[in-house]
C-alpha positions as CSV (number, residue, x, y, z in Angstrom):
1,X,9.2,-11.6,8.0
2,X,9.5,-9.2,10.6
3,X,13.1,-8.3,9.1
4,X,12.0,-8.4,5.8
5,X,9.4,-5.7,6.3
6,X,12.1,-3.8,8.4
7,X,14.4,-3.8,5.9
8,X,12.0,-2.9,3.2
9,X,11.2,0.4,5.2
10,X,15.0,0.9,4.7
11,X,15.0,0.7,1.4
12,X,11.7,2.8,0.2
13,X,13.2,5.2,2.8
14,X,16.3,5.7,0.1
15,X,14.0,5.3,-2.5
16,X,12.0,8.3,-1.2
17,X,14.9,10.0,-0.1
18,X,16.1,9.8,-4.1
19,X,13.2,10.4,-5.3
20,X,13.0,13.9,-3.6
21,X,10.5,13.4,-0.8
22,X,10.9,15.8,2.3
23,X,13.2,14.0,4.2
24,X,11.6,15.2,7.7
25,X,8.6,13.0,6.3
26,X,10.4,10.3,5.8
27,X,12.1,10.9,9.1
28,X,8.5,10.9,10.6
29,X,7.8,7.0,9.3
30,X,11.6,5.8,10.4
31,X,10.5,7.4,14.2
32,X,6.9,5.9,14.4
33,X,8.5,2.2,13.3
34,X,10.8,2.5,15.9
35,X,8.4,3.8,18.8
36,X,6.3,1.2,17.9
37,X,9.2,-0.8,18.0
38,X,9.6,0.1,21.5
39,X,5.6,-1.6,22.6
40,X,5.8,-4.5,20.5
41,X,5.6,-8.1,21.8
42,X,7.4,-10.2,18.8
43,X,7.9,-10.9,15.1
44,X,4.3,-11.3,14.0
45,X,3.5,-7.8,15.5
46,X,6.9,-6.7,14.5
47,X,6.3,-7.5,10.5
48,X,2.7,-5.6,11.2
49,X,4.4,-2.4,11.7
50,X,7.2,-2.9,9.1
51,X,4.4,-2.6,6.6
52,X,2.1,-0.3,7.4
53,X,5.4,2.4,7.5
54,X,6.4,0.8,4.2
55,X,2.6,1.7,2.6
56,X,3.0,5.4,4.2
57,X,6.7,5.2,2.4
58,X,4.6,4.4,-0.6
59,X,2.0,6.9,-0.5
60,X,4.7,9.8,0.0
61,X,6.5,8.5,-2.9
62,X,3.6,8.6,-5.2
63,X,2.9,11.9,-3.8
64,X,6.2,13.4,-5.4
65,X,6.5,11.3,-8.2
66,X,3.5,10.6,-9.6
67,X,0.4,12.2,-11.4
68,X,-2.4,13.6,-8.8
69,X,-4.9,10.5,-10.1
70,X,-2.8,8.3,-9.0
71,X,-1.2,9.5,-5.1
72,X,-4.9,10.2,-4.9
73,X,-5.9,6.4,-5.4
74,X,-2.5,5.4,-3.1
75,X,-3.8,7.5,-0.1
76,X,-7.4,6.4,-0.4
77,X,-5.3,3.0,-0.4
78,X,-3.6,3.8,3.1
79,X,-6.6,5.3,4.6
80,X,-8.9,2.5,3.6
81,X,-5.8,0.4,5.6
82,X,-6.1,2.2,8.7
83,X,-10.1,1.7,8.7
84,X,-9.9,-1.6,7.9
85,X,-6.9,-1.9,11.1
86,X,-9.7,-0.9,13.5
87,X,-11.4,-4.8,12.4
88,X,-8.0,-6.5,12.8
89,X,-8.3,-8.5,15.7
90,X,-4.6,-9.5,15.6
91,X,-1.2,-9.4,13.8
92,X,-1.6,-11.6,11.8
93,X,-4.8,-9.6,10.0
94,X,-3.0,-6.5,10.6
95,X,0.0,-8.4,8.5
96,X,-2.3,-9.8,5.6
97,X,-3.9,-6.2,5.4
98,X,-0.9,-4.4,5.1
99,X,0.7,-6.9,2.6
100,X,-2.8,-6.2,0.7
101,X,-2.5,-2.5,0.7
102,X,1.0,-2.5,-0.6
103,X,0.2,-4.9,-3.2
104,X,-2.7,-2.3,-4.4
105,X,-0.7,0.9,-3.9
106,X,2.1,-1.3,-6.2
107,X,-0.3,-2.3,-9.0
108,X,-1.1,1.5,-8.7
109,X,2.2,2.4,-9.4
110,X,2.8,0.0,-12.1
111,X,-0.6,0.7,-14.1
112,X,0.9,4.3,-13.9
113,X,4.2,3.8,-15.2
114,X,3.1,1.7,-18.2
């Protein structure tokens, strides 16, 4: 899992990249995961971190690509994610609650490309 979130980091980092986001923001994610990196005491923690940069990926991408309404939801999203992160008593909660804001910030997305 902790991979899997890694590696999805890499790929909404193209993705944003593509998509025309500053790419000193994107920068900015790809050097917080791997400070974090740096502190972090194995996989669960690991997979923790791979997702929360993959919902700011997220949130920067809807910023540039889609309509105000909708990067407006995404970062109410991601904030709402770091207020609920200061309840998280572990990795694992900090896992399910990133995995929950992505799927939001996803179904956010979608609903806006349909």
């Amino acid at each position: 899992m902790a991979n899997a979130s890694y590696r999805m980091v890499d790929m909404l980092s193209i993705i944003a990249l593509e998509d025309g986001v500053d790419s000193s923001l994107v920068t900015t994610v790809n050097d917080t995961l791997t400070e974090n990196n740096r502190n972090l005491q194995g996989a669960s923690q690991q997979t923790a971190n791979g997702l929360y940069r993959s919902a700011e990926l997220i949130y920067l991408i809807s910023l540039h690509s889609y309509p105000e309404k909708v990067s407006d939801l995404v970062y109410q999203l991601l904030e709402a994610m770091y207020e609920d992160n200061e309840n998280c008593t572990g990795a694992p909660q900090q896992t399910a609650n990133g995995m929950a804001t992505i799927y939001y910030m996803l179904m956010c997305l979608a609903y806006a490309e349909s």
